[in-house]
SEPA-848802 format. One record per atom (N, C-alpha, C, O): z, x, y. Coordinates in steps of 0.001 Angstrom, whole numbers, plus 500000, padded with zeros to 6 digits. Layout:
ZXY/...
***
This chain:
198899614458376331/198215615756376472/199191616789377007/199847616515378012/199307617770376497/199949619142377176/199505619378378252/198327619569378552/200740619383379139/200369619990380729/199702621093380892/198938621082381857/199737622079380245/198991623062380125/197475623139380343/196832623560381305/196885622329378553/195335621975378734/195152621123380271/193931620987380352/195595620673381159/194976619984382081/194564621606383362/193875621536384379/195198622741382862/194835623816384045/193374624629383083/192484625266383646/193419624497382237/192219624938381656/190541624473381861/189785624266380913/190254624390382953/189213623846383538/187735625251384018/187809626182384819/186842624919383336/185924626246383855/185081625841385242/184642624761385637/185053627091385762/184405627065387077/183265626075387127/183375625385388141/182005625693386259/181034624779386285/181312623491386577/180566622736387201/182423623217386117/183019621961385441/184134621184386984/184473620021387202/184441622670387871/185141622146389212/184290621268390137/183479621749390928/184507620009390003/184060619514391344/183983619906392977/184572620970393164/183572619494393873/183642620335395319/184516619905395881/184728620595396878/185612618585395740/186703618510396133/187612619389395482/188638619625396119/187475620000394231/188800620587393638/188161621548394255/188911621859395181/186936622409394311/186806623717394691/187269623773396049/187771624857396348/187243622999396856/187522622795398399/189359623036398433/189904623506399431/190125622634397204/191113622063397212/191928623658396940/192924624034397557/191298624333395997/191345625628395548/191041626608396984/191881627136397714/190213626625397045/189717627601398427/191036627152399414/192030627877399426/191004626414399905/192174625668400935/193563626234401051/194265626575402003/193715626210399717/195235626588399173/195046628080399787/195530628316400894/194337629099399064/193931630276399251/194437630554400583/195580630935400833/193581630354401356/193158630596402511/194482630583403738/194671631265404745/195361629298403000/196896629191403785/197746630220403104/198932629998403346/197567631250402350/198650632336401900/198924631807400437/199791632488399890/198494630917399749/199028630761398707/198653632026397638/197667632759397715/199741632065396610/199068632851395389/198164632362394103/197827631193393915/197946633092393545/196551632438392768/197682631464391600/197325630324391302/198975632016391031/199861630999390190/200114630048391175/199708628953390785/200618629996392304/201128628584393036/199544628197393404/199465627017393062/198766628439393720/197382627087393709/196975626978392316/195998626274392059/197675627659391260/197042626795389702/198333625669389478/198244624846388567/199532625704390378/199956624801389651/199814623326390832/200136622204390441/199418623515391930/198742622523393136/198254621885392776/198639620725392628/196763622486392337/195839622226391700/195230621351390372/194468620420390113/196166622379389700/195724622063387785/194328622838387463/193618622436386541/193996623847388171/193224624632387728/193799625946387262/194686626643387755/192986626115386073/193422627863385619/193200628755386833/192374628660387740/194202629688386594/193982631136387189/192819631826387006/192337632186388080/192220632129386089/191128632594385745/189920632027386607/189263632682387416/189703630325386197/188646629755387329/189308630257388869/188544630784389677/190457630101389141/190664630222390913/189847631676391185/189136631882392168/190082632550390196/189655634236390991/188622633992390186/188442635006389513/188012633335389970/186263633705389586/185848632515390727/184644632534390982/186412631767391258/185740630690392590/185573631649393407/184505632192393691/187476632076394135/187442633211395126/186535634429395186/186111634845396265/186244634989394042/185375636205394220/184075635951394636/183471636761395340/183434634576394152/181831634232394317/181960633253395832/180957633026396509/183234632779396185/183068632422397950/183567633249398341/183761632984399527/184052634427398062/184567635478398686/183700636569399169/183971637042400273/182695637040398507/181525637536398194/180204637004399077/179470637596399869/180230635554398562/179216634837400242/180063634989401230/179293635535402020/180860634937401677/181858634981403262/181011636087403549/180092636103404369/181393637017402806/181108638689403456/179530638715403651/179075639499404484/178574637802402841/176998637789403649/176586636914404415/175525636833405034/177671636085404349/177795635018405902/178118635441406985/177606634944407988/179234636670407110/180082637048407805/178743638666408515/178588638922409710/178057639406407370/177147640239407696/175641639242408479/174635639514409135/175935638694408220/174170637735409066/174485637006410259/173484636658410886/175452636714410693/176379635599411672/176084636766412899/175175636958413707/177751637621412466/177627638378413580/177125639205413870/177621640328413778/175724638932414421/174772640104414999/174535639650416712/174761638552417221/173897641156417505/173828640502418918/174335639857419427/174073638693419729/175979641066419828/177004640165419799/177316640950421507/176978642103421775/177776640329422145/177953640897423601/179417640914423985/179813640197424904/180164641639423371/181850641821423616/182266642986424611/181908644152424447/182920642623425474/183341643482426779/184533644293425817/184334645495425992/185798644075424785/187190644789425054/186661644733423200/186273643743422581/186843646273422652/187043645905421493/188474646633421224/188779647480422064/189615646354419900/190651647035419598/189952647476418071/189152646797417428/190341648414417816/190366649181416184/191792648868415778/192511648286416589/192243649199414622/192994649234414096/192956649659412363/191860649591411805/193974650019411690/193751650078410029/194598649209409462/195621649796409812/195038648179408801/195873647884407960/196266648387406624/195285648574405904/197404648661406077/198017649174404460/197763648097403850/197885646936404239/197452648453403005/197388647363401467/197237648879400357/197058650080400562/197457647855398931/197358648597398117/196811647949396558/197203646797396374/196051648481395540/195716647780394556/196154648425393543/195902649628393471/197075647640392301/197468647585391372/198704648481390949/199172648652389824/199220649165392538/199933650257392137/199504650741393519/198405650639394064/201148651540394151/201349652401394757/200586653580395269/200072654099394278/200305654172396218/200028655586396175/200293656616395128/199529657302394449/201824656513395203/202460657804394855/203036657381393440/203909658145393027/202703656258392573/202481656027391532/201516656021390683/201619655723389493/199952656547391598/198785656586390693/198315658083389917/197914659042390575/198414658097388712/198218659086387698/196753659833387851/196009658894388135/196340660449387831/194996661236387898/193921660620387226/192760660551387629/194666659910385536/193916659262384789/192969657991385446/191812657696385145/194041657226386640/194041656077386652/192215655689387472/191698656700387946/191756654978387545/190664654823388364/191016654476389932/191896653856390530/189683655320390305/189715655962391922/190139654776393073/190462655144394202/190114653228392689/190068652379393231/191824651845393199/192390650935393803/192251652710392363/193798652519392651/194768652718393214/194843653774392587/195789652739393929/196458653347395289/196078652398396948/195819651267397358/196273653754397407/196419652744399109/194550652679399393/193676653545399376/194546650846399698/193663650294399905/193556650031401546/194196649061401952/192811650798402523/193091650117403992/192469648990404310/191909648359403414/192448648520405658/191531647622406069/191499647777407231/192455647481407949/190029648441407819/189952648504408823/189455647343409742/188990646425409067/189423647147410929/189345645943411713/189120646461413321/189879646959414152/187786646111413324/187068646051414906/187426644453415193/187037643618414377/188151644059416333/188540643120416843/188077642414418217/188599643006419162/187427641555418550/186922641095420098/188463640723420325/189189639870419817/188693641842421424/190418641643422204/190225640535423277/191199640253423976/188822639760423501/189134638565424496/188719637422423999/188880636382424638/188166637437422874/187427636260422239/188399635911420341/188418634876419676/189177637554420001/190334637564419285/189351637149418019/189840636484417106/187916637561417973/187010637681416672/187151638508415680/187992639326416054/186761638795414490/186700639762413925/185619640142413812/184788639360413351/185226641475414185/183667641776414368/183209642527413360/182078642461412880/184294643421412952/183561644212411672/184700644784411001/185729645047411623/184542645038409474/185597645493408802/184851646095407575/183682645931407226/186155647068406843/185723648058405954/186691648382405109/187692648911405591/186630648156403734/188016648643402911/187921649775401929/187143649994401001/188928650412402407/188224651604401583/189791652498402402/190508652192403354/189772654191401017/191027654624401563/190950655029403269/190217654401404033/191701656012403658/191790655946404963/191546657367405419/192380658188405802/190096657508405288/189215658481405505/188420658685406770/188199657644407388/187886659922407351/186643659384408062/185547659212408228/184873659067409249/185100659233406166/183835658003406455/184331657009406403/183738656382407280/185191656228405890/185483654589406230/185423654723407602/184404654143407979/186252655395408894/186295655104410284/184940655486410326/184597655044411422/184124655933409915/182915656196410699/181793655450410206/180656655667410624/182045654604409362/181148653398408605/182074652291409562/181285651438409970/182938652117409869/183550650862410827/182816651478412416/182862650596413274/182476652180412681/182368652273414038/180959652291414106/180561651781415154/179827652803413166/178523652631413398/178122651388412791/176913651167412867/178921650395412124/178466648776412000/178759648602412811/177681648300413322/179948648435414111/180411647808415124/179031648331415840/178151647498416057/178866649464416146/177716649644417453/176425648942417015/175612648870417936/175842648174415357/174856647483415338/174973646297415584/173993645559415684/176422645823415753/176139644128416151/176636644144417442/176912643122418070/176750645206417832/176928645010419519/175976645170420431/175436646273420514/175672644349421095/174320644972422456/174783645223423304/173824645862423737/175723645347424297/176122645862425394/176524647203425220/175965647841424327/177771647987426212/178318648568426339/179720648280426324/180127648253427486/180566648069425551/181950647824425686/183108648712425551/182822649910425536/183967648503425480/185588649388426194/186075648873424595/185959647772424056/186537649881424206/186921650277422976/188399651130422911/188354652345423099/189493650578422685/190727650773422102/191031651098420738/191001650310419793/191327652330420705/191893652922419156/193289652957419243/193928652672420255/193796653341418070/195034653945418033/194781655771418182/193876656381418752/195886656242417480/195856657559417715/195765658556416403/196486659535416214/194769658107415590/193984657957414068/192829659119414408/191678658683414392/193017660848414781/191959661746414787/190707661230414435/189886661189415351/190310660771413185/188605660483413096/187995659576413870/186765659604413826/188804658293414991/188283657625415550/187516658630417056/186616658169417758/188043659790417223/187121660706417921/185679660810417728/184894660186418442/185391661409416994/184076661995416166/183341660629415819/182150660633416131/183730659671415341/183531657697415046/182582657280416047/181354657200416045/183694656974417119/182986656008417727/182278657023418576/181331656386419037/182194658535419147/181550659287419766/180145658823419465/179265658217420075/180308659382418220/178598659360417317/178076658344416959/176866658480416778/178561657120416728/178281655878416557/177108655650417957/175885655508417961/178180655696419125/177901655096420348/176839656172421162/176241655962422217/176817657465420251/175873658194421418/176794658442422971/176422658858424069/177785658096422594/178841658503423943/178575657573425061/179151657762426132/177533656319424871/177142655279425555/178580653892425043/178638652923424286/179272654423425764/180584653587425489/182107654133425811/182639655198425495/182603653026426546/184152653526427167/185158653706426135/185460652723425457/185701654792425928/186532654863424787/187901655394424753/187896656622424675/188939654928424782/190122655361425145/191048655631423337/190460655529422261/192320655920423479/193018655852422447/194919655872423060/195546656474423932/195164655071422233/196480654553422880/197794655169421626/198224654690420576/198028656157422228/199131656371421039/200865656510421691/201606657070422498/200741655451420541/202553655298420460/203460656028419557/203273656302418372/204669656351420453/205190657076419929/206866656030419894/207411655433420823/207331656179418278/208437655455417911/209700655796417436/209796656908416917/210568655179417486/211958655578417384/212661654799415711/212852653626415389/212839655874415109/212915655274413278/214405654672413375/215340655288413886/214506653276412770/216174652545413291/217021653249412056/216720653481410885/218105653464412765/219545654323412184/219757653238411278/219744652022411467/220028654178409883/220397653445408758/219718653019407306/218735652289407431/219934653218406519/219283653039405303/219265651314404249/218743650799403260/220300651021405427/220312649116404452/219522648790404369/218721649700404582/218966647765404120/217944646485403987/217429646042405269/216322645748405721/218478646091405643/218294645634407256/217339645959408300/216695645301409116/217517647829407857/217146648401408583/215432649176408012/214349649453408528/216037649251406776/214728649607405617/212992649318405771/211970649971405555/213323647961406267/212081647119406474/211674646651407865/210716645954408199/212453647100408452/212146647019409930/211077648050410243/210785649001409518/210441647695411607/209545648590411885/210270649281413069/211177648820413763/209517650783413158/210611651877414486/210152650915415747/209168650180415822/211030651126416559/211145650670418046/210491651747419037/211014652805419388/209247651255419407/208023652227420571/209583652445421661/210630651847421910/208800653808422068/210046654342422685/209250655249424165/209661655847425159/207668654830423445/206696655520424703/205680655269424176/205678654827423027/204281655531425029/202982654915424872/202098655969425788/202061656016427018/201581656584425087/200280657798425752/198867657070425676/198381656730424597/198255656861426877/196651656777426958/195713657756426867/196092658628427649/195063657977426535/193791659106426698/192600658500426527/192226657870425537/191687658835428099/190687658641427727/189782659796426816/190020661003426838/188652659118425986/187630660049425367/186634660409426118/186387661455426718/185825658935425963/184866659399427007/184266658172427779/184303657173427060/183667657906429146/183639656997429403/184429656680430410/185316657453430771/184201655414431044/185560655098432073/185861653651432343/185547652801433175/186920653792430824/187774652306430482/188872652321431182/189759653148431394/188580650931431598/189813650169432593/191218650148431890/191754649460431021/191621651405432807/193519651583431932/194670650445431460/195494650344430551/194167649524432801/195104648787432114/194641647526431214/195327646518431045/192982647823430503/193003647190429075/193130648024428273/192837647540427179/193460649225428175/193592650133427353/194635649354426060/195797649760426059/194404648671425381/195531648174424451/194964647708423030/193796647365422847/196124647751421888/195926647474420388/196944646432420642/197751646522419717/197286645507421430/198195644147420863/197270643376420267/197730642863419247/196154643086420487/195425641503420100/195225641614418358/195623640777417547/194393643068418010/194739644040416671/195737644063415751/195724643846414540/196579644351416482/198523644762415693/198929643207415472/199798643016414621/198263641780416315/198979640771416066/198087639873415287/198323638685415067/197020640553414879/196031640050413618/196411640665412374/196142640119411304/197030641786412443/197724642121411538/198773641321410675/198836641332409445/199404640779411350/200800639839411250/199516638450410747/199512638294409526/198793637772411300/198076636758410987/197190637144409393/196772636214408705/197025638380409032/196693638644407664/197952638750406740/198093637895405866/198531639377406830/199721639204406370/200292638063405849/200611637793404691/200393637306407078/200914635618406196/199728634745405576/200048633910404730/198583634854405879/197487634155405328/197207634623403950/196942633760403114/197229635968403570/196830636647402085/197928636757401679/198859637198402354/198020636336400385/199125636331399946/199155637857399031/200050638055398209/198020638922399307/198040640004398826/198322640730399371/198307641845398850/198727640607400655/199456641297401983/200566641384402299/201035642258403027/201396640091401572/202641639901401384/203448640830400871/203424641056399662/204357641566401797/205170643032401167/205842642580400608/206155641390400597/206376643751399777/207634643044398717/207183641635397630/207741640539397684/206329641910396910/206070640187396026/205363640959395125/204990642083395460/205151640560394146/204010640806393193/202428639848393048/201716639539392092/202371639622394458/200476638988394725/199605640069394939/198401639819394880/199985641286395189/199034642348395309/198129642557394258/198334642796393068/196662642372395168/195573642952394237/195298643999392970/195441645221392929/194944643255392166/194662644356390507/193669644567390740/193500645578390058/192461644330391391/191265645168391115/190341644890392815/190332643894393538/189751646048392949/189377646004394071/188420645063394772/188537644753395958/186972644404393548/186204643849393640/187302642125394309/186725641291395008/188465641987393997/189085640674394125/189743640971395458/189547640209396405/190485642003395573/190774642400396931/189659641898398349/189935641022399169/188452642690398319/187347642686398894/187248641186399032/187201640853400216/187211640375398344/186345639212398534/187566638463398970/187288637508399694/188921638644398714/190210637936399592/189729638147400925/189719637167401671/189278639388401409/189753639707403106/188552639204403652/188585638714404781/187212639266402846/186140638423403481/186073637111403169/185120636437403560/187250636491402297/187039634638402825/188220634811403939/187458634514404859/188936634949404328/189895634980404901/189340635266406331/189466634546407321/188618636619406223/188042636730408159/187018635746407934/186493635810409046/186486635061407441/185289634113407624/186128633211408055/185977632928409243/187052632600407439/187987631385407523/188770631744408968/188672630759409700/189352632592409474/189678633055410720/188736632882411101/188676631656411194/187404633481411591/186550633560412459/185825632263412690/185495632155413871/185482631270411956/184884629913411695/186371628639411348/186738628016412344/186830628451410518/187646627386410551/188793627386411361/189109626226411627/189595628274411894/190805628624412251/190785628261413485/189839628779414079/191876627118414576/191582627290416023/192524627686416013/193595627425415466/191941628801417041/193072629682417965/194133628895419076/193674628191419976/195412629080418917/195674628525419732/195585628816421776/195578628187422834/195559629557421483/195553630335423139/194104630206423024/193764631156423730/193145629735422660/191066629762422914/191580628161423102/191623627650424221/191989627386421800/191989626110421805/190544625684420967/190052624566421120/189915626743420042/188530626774419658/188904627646418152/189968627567417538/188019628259417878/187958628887417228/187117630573417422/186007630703417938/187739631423417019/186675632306417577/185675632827417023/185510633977417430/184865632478416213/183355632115416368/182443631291417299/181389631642417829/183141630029417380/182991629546418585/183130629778420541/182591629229421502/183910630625420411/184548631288421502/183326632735421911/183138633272423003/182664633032420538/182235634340420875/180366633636420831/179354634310421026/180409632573420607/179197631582420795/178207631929419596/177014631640419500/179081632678418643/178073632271417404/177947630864416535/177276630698415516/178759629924417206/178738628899416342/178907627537417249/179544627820418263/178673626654417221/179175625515418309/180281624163417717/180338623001418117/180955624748416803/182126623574416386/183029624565414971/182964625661414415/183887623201414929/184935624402413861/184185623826412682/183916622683412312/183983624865412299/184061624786410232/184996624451409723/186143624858409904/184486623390408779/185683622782407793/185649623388406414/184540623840406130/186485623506405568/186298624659404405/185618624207403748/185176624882402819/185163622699403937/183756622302402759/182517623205403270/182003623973402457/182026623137404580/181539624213405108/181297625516405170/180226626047405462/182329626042404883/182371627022404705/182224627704403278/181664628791403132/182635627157402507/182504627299400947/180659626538400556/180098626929399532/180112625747401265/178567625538400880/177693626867401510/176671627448401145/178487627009402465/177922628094402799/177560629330402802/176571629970403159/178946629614402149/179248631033401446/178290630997400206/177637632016399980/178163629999399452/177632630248398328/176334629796398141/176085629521396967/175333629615399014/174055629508399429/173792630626400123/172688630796400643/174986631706400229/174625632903401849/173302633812400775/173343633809399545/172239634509401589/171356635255400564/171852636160400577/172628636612401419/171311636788399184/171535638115398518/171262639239399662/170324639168400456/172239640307399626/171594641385400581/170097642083400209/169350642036399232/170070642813401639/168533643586401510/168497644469400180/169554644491399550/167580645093399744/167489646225398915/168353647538399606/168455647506400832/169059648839398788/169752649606398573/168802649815399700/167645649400399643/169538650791401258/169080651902402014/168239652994401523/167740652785400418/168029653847401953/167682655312401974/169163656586401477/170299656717401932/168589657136400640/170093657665400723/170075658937402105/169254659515402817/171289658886401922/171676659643402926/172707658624404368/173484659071405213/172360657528404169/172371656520405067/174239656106404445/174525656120403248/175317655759405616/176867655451405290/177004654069404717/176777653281405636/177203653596403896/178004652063403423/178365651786405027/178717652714405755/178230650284405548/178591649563406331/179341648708406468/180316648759407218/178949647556405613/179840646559405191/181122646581404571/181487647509403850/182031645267404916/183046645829404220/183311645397402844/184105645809401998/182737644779402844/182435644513400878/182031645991400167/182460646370399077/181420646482400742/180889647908400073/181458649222400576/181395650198399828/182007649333401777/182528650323402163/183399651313400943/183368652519401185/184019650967399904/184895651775399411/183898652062398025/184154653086397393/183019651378397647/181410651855397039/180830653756397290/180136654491396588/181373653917398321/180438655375398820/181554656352398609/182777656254398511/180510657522398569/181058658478398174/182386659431398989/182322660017400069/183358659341398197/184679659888399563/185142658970400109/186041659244400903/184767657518399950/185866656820400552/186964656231399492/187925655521399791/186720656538398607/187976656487397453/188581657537396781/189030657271395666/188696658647397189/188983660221397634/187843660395396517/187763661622396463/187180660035395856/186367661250395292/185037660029395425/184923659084396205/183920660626394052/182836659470394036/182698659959392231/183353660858391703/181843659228391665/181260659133390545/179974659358390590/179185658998391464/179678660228389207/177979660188389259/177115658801389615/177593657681389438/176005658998390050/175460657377389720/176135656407390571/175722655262390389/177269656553391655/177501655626392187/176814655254393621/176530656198394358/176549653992394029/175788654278395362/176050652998395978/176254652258395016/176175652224397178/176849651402397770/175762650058397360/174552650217397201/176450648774397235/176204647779396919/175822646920398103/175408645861397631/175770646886399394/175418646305400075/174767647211401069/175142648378401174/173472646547402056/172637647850402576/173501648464403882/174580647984404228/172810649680404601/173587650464405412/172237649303406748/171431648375406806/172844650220407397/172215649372409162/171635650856409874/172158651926409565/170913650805410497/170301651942411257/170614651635412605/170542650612413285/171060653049412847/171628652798414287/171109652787415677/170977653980415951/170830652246416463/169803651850417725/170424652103418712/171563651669418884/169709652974419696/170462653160420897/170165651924421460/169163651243421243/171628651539422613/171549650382422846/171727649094422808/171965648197423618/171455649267420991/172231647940420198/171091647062419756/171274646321418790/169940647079420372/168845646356420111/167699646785420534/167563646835421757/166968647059419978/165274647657419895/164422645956420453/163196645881420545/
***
């Protein structure tokens, strides 16, 4: 038989060890060609598995973390990009092409991922990341930004100003030189400004390390994050469902080493680690979301966030977000 026909296998036809075997690969940074040749599954089946456990993550990941009681949160945005550059996308091209962010509300003591949103780097995306964060939160917590203007107006209005809110901006020094060397390096912080907003957060948690070093942990895990390679996302719907198996798989299978747990477990939504058989029965049993909001109401989720209007610099007739919005409660819980 040709080596070939043995990768030609359709999604029905994958057993739950190969699908387990597929997801697995994923999930450690592989690309979708190096887990077809692991494997012996087509490319085609791997991103039609990934998108449909990628897809449950994100309504596993929306039903899990609710009534969530986190003292330190960090914000942050990550760069990504789909199918093409910024400053390579043509007018023609569709709106979903260019720089793709990822935003990320982070538990800075439990090192969770609490809420995320992909979409360009606007401030309705920051302001759809900051009024999901205030629905799965019930307390009052201390909130770390960077120094990103819309996280002002964000988390203000999100929180009703019922929340400590600082912003930490660094200021960096660009390294001398144009080699390789120096090309890809990042500038060297050379100073660090606090400001509080509003509220009165404890200065010296005022910080984006736990954030900036989840950054680096996406990075090597997605192999669509990987700078410099050609694994970067062609279409957004595949993007989306990478970063929600991936924070599911962080948040549930992954032990932290400094928790010694995992942080789902750590943040007591869960009481043991998930194994990716687990996690993949689960994802794909997760239920369908509620019916479409009210309009008027922001995309929340981050499966849908880049769905709404203006967060992919423009909108389309007829377009309207795919997963429901959340109503916002003073408090956190009615």
């Amino acid at each position: 038989m040709c080596p070939v026909c043995t990768y030609i296998r359709p999604l029905n036809a994958l057993g739950q060890e190969q699908q387990i075997r597929v997801i697995a690969a994923l999930t450690e940074g592989c690309s979708i060609r190096a887990t077809e040749r692991m494997t012996d599954v087509n490319r085609e089946t791997i991103l039609s598995l990934g998108v449909r456990v990628g897809e449950g993550c994100a309504r596993l990941h929306d039903t899990m973390m609710r009534n969530l009681n986190v003292n330190l949160v960090e914000l942050d945005e990550q760069w990504s990009f789909i199918q093409k550059k910024q400053k390579h996308v043509a007018i023609s091209d569709p709106l979903e092409y260019g720089d793709a962010w990822l935003f990320i509300a982070l538990d800075a003591t439990r090192k969770a991922v609490l809420s995320y949103v992909i979409g360009k780097r606007t401030a309705e995306n920051t302001f759809a990341l900051a009024t999901d964060l205030r629905a799965r939160i019930v307390n009052r917590p201390q909130i770390t930004a960077d120094g990103y203007v819309p996280y002002v107006n964000a988390i203000t209005l999100a929180f009703d100003r019922e929340v400590d809110f600082a912003q930490l901006m660094k200021e960096y020094q660009a390294a001398p030189g144009n080699d390789a060397a120096h090309r890809y390096s990042p500038g060297r912080v050379i100073g660090a400004e606090k400001t509080t907003i509003c509220g009165n957060p404890d200065e010296e948690k005022i910080s984006t390390s736990y954030v900036e070093r989840f950054n680096l942990t996406t990075r090597m895990q997605m192999r669509r994050f990987t700078r410099l390679t050609n694994g970067f996302s062609k279409k957004l719907r595949n993007h989306r469902a990478a970063i929600a198996l991936h924070v599911s798989w962080y948040n549930l299978c992954r032990v932290h080493e400094t928790l010694r747990c995992t942080p789902a477990m750590a943040l007591g939504v869960t009481d043991h680690v998930w194994t990716i058989t687990e996690l993949v029965e689960a994802a794909l049993d997760a239920p369908e979301p509620s019916p479409i909001p009210p309009s008027g109401q922001p995309p929340l989720s981050g499966m849908s966030a880049g769905k709404a209007k203006g967060t992919f610099g423009g909108s389309r007739q007829g377009e309207r977000p795919l997963r429901p919005g959340l109503r916002v409660i003073k408090g956190g819980r009615s």
